[in-house]
C-alpha positions as CSV (number, residue, x, y, z in Angstrom):
1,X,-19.1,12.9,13.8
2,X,-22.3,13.1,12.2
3,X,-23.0,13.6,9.0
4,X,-27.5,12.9,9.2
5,X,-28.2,11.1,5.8
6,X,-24.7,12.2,4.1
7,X,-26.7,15.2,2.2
8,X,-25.2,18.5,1.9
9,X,-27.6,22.0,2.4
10,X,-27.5,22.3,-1.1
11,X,-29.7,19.0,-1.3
12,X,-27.1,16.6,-3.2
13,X,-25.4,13.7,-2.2
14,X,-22.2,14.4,0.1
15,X,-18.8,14.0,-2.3
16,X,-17.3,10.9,-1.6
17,X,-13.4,9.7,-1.5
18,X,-12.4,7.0,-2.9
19,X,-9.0,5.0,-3.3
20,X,-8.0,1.8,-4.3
21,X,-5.5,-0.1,-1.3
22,X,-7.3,-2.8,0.3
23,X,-7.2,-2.4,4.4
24,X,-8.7,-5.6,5.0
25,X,-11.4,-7.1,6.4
26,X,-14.1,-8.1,9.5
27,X,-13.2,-6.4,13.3
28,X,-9.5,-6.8,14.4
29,X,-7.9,-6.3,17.6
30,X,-8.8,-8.6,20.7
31,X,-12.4,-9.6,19.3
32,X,-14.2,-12.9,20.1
33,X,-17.0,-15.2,18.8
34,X,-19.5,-15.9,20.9
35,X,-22.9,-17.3,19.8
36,X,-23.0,-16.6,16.4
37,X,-21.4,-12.5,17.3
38,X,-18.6,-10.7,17.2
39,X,-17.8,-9.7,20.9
40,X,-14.8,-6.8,20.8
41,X,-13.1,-6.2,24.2
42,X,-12.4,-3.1,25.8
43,X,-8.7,-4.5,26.2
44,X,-8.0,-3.7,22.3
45,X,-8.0,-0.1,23.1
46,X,-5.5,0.4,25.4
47,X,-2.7,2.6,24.2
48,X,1.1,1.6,25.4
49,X,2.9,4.8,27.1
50,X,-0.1,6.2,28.8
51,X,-0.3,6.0,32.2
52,X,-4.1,7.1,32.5
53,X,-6.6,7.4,30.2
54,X,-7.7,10.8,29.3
55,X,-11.2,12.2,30.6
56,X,-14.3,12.4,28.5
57,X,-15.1,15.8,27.0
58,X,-18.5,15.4,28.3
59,X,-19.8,12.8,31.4
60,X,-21.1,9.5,30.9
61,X,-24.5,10.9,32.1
62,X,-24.6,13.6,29.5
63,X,-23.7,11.3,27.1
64,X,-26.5,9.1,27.8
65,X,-29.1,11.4,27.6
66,X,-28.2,12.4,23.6
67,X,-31.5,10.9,22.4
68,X,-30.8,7.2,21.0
69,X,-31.1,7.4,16.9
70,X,-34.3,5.6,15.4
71,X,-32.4,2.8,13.8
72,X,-30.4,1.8,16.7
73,X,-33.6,1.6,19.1
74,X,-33.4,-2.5,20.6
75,X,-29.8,-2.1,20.2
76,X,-26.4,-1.2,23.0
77,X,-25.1,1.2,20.8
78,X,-25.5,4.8,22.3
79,X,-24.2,7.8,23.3
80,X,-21.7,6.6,26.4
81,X,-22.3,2.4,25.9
82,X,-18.9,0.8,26.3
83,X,-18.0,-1.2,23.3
84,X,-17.4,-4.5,25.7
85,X,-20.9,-4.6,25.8
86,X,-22.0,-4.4,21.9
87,X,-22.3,-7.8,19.8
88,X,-21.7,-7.7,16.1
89,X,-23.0,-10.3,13.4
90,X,-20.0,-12.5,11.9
91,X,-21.8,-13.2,8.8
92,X,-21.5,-9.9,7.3
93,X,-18.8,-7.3,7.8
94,X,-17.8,-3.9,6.4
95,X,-14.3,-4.4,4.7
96,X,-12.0,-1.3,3.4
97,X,-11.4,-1.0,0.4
98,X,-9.1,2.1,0.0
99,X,-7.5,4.5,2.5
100,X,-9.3,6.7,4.5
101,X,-9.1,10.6,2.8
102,X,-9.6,13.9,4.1
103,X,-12.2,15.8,1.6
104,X,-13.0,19.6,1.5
105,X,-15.7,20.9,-0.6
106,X,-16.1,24.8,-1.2
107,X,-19.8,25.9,-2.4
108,X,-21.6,29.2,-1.9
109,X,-18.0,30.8,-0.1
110,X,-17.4,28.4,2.3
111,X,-15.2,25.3,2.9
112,X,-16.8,22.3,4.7
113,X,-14.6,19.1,5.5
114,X,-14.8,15.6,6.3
115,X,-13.2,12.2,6.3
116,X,-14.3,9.8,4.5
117,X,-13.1,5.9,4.2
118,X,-14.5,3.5,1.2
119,X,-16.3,0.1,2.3
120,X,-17.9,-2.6,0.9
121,X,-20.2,-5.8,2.3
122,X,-18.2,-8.8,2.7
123,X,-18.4,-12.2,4.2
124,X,-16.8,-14.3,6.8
125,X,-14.0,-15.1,4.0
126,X,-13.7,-11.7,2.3
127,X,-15.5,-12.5,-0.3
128,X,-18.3,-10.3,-1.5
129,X,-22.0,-10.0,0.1
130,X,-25.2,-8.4,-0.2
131,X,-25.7,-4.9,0.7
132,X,-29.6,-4.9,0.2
133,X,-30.5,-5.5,3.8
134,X,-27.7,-2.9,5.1
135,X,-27.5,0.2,6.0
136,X,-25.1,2.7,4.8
137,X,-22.4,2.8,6.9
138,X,-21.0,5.1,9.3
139,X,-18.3,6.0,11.2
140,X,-18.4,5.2,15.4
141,X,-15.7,6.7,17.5
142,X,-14.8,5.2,21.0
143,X,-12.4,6.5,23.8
144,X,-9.2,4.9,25.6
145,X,-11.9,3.3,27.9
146,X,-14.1,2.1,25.0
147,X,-16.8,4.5,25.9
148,X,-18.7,5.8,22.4
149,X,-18.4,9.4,22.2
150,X,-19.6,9.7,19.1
151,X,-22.4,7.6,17.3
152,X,-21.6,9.1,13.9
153,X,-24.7,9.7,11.6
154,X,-27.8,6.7,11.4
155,X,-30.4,8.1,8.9
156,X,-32.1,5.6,7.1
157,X,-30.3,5.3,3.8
158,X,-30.0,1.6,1.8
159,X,-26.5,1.0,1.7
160,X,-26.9,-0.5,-2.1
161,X,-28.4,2.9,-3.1
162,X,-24.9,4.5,-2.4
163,X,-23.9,3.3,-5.5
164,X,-25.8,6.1,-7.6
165,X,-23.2,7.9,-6.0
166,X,-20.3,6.2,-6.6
167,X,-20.1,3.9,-3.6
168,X,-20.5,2.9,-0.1
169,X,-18.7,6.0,2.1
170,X,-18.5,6.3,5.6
171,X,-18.4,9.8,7.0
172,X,-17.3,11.7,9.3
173,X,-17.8,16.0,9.6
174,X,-15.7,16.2,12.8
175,X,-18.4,16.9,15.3
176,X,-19.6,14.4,17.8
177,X,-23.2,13.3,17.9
178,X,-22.6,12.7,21.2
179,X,-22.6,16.2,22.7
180,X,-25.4,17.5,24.5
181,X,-26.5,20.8,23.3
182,X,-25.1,23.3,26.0
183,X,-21.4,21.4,25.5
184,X,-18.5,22.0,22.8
185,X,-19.3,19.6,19.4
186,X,-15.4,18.6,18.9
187,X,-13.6,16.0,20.6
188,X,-10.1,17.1,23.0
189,X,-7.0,15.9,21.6
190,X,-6.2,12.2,22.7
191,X,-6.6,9.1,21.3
192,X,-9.4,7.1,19.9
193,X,-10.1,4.1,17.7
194,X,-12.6,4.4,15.0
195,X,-15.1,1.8,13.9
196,X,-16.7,1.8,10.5
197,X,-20.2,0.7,11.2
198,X,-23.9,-0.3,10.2
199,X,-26.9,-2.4,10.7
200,X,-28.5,-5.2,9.5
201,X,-32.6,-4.0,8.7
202,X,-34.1,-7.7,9.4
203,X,-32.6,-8.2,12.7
204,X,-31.2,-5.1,14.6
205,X,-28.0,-6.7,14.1
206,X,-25.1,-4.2,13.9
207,X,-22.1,-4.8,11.4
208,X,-19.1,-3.5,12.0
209,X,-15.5,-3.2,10.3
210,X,-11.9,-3.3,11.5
211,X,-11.0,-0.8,13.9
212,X,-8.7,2.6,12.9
213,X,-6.4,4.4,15.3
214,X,-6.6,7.8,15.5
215,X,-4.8,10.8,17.4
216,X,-7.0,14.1,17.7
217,X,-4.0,16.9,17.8
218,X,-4.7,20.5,18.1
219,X,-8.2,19.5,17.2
220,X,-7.3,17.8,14.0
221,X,-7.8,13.6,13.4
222,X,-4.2,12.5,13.1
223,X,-5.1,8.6,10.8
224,X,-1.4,7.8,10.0
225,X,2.1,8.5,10.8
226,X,4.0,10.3,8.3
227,X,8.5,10.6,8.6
228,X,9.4,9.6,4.9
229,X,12.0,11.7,3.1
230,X,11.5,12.3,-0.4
231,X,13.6,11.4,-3.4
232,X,12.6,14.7,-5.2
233,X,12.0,17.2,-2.6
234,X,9.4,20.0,-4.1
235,X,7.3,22.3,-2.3
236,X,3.7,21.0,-2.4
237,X,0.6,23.5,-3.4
238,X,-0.9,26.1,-0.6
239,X,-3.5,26.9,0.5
240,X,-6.5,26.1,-1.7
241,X,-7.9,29.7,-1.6
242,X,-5.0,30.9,-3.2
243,X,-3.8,28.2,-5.6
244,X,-6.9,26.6,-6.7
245,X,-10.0,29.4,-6.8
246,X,-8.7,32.1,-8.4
247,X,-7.7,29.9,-11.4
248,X,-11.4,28.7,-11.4
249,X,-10.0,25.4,-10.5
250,X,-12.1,22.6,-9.8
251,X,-10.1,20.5,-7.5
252,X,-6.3,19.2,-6.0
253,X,-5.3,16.5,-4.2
254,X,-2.3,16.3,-1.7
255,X,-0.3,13.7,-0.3
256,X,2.4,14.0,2.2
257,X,4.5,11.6,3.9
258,X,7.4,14.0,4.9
259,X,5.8,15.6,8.3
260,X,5.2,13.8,11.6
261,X,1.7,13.0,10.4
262,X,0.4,12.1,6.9
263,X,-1.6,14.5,5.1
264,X,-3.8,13.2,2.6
265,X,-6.2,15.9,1.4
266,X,-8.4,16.6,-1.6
267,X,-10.3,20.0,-2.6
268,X,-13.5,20.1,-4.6
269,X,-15.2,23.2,-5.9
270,X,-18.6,24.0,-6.5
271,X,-19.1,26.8,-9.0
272,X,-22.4,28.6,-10.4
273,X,-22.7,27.8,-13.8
274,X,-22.5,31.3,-14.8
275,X,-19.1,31.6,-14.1
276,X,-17.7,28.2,-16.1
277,X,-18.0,28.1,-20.3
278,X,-18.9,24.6,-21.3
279,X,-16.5,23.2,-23.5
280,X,-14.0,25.2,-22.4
281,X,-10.4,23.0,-21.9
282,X,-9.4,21.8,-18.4
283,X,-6.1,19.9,-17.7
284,X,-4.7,18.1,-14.9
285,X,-1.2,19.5,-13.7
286,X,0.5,16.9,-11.3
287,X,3.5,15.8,-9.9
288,X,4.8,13.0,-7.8
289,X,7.9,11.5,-6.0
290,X,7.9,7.9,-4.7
291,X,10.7,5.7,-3.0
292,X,10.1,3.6,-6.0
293,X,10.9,5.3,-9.3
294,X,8.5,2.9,-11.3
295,X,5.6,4.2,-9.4
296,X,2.7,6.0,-10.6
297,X,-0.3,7.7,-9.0
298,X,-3.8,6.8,-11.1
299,X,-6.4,9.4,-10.9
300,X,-10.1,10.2,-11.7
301,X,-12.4,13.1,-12.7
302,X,-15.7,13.2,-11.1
303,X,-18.6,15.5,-12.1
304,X,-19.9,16.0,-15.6
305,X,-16.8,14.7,-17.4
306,X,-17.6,11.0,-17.5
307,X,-15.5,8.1,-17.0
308,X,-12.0,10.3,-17.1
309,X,-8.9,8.7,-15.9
310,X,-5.1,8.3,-16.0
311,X,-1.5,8.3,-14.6
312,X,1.1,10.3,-13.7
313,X,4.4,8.6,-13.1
314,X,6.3,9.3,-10.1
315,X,9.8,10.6,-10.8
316,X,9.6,14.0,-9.5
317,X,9.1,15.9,-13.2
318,X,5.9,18.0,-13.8
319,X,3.7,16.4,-15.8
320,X,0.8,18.0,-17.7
321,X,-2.1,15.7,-18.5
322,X,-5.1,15.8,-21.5
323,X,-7.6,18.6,-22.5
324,X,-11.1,17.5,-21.6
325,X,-13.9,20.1,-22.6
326,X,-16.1,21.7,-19.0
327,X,-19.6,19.6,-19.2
328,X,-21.6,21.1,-16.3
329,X,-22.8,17.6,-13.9
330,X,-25.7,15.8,-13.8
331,X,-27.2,17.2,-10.7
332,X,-26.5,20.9,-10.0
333,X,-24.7,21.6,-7.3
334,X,-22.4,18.5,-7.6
335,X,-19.2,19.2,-6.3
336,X,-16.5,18.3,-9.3
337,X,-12.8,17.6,-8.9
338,X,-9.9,15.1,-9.0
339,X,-9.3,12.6,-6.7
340,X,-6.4,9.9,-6.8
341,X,-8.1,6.5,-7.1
342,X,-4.1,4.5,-6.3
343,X,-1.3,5.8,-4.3
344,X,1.3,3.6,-3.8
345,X,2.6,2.7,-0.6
346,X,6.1,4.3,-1.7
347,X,4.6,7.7,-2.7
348,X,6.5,10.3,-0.5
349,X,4.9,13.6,-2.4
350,X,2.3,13.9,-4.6
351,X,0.0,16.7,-6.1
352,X,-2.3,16.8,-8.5
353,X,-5.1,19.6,-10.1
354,X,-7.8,20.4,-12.3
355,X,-7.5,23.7,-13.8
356,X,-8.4,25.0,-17.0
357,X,-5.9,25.0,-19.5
358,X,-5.7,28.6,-20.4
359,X,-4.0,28.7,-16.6
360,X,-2.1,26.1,-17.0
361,X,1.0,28.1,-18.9
């Protein structure tokens, strides 16, 4: 799901989730050190109750002929390579370090989405490492059979310089770099394991992190099983066209854990500056059940606001939170919002959005 060097049309970085619970770290499952690598097995991908895997949306041969990406050249990993027969250092590895988020960003009329999941460099111990010979990572997408069909984006972009924009994010835009021109760019519903992934400059060698299941469903990446009641039902914000842009709203985040499949989404907006005041008063309206009534979601403001943060305790109330005065961003065109930088593993519902306070009520 290819997202070239992570820049949007309007010639800014792409936004970037982030949150804060650590997933762990180096390549799980059934992988094996051989010779100084990393060796995963195709046998980690097998998924109980299945009696045959499902078919490939496109053939191995097609899949093979998507051109191999300039930084992978001397390397296994391609369009239709099995991931039996890729080798990853051990020294280095990509480690989590918050959930993976869905992100969509509305500039110029249109919505464009993608998932995006936090990383960091980290040694054999999980300690911290050197991103300076590193790529910025990616996200690589196998089948049940442990064929790559998709390579995710490989555009030469320093995986230290990701920190100008607020850390290393893999990316994904839901279209597979894998498909040959004349063939559909989305993957069928099935399942899929997800690899974040980079490379080393000074050796070729490719760096990987620990793998994420994922269910495609009605063309939609399923990343986590939902089923939770909540202790304070509430119905949660719709649709983002409705609730968020004709308030000039600048962003909402939803969690929830109540449906067969978690939904963890945040909305950005990008507006033309003739349509915002500066110094006009934006607020954050939220609210937030969790099976743990001492919980609290944290949250940040990204754009031109600076380093704006807080909480919003999870007992089901409304809460309304600060006045902070519209400061247009650094680089125009930045998509601004709010994003939840902790959410508890006992957080059931959660919303939370940045509207200006005149709205509010």
């Amino acid at each position: 799901m290819s997202h070239g060097d992570n820049r949007t049309d309007h010639g800014t970085r792409a936004p970037r989730g982030r949150t804060a619970r650590l997933v762990g770290v180096g390549v799980g499952g059934g992988a094996l050190v051989a010779a100084g690598a990393l060796v995963l097995g195709a046998t980690q991908l097998a998924t109980p109750g299945l009696a045959a895997p499902l078919p490939t949306y496109v053939s191995d041969v097609a899949q093979r002929d998507v051109p191999q990406p300039d930084l992978l050249a001397g390397t296994p990993l391609r369009c239709g390579a099995n991931l039996a027969d890729l080798s990853f250092g051990r020294d280095v590895v990509l480690a989590a370090t918050g959930d993976l988020t869905t992100e969509s960003v509305y500039h110029e009329g249109e919505w464009s989405t993608h998932d995006s999941l936090p990383l960091r460099a980290a040694d054999a111990d999980g300690a911290d490492s050197s991103e300076n010979d590193l790529n910025s990572p990616t996200l690589v997408w196998v089948d049940e059979d442990g064929t790559v069909v998709d390579l995710g984006g490989w555009e030469e972009y320093p995986m230290y310089l990701t920190h100008e924009d607020d850390g290393p994010t893999a990316q994904e835009d839901r279209t597979s770099s894998c498909a040959p021109d004349d063939a559909e760019p989305w993957l069928p519903d099935g399942e899929y394991t997800v690899y974040p992934m980079t490379i080393e400059y000074s050796t070729d060698t490719l760096v990987a992190g620990d793998p994420l299941p994922v269910t495609v469903e009605d063309g939609e990446p399923r990343w986590a099983t939902g089923g939770q009641e909540a202790p304070v039902p509430f119905e949660l914000p719709g649709d983002p066209d409705q609730t968020l842009l004709p308030d000039r709203g600048f962003g909402s985040v939803v969690v929830d854990r109540t449906g067969a499949w978690e939904r963890r989404d945040t909305y950005r907006a990008v507006w033309p500056e003739g349509e915002l005041t500066e110094g006009e008063g934006y607020v954050v309206q939220a609210r937030c059940t969790s099976s743990d009534p001492g919980d609290s979601i944290s949250y940040a403001l990204s754009g031109g606001w600076g380093d704006v943060t807080g909480e919003i305790r999870c007992d089901g109330h409304d809460r309304t939170d600060g006045t902070w005065g519209y400061q247009p961003p650094d680089v125009p065109g930045e998509p601004v919002g709010i994003e939840l930088t902790d959410v508890p593993d006992g957080v059931v519902l959660a919303h939370a959005r940045l509207v200006p306070a005149s709205v509010a009520g």
